[in-house]
C-alpha positions in Angstrom: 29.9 46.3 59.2 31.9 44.5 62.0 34.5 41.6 61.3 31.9 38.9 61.3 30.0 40.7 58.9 27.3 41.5 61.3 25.1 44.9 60.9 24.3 47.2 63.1 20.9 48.7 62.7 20.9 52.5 64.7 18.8 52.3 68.1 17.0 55.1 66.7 15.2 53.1 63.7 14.7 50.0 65.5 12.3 51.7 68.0 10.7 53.6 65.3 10.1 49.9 63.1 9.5 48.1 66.7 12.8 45.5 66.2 13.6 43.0 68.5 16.5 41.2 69.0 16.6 37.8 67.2 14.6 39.5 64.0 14.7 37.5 61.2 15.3 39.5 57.8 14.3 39.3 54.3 17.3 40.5 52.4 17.0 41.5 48.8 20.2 42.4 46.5 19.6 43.8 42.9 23.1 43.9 42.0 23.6 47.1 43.6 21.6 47.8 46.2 20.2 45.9 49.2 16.6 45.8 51.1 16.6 45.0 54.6 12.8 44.2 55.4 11.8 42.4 58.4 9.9 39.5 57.7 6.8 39.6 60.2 6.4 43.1 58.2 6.3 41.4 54.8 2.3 41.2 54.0 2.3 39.8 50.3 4.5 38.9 47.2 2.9 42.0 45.3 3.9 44.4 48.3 7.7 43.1 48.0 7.3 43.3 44.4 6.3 46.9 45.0 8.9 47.9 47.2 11.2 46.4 44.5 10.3 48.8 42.2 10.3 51.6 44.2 13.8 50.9 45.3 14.7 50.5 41.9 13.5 53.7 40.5 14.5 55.5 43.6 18.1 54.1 42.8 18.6 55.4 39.5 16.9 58.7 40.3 19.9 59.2 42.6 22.6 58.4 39.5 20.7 60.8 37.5 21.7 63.5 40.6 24.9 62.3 40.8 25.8 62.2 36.7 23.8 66.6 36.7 21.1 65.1 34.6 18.2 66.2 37.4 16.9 69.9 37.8 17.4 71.2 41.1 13.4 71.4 41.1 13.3 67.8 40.0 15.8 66.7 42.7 14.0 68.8 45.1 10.6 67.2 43.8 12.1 63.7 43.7 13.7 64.0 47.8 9.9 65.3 48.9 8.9 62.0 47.2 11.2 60.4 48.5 10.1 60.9 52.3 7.0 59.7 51.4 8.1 56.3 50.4 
């Protein structure tokens, strides 16, 4: 994060999501993480809601592998799931 606070989103994942300059952004903070979505890509309240979740789950699967409460076939299972997203 610069000085001003500005992100910088890599080259490489704004020509895979199609970004332009002057994008506005949805941004979504659940205390400890944060969703960047684009807004022209947001299709309904129940989709965000989704992605919510999803997010949120995904977050505390990662604390479970951090804290050696996952198998390594469960973290391996949860990563593959994780692509998917």
């Amino acid at each position: 994060m610069g000085e001003r606070g500005q992100i910088v989103i890599p080259q490489e994942i704004r020509e895979k999501l199609k970004l332009k300059q002057g994008e506005k952004f949805l941004i979504i903070n659940d205390g400890e993480d944060i969703i960047f979505r684009p807004s022209n890509k947001i299709k309904s309240l129940k989709q965000l809601e989704e992605d919510i979740i999803d997010m949120q789950i995904a977050s505390k699967r990662w604390k479970e592998i951090e804290e050696g409460k996952f198998s390594k076939s469960k973290e391996k299972e949860f990563l593959k799931e994780l692509k998917n997203w």
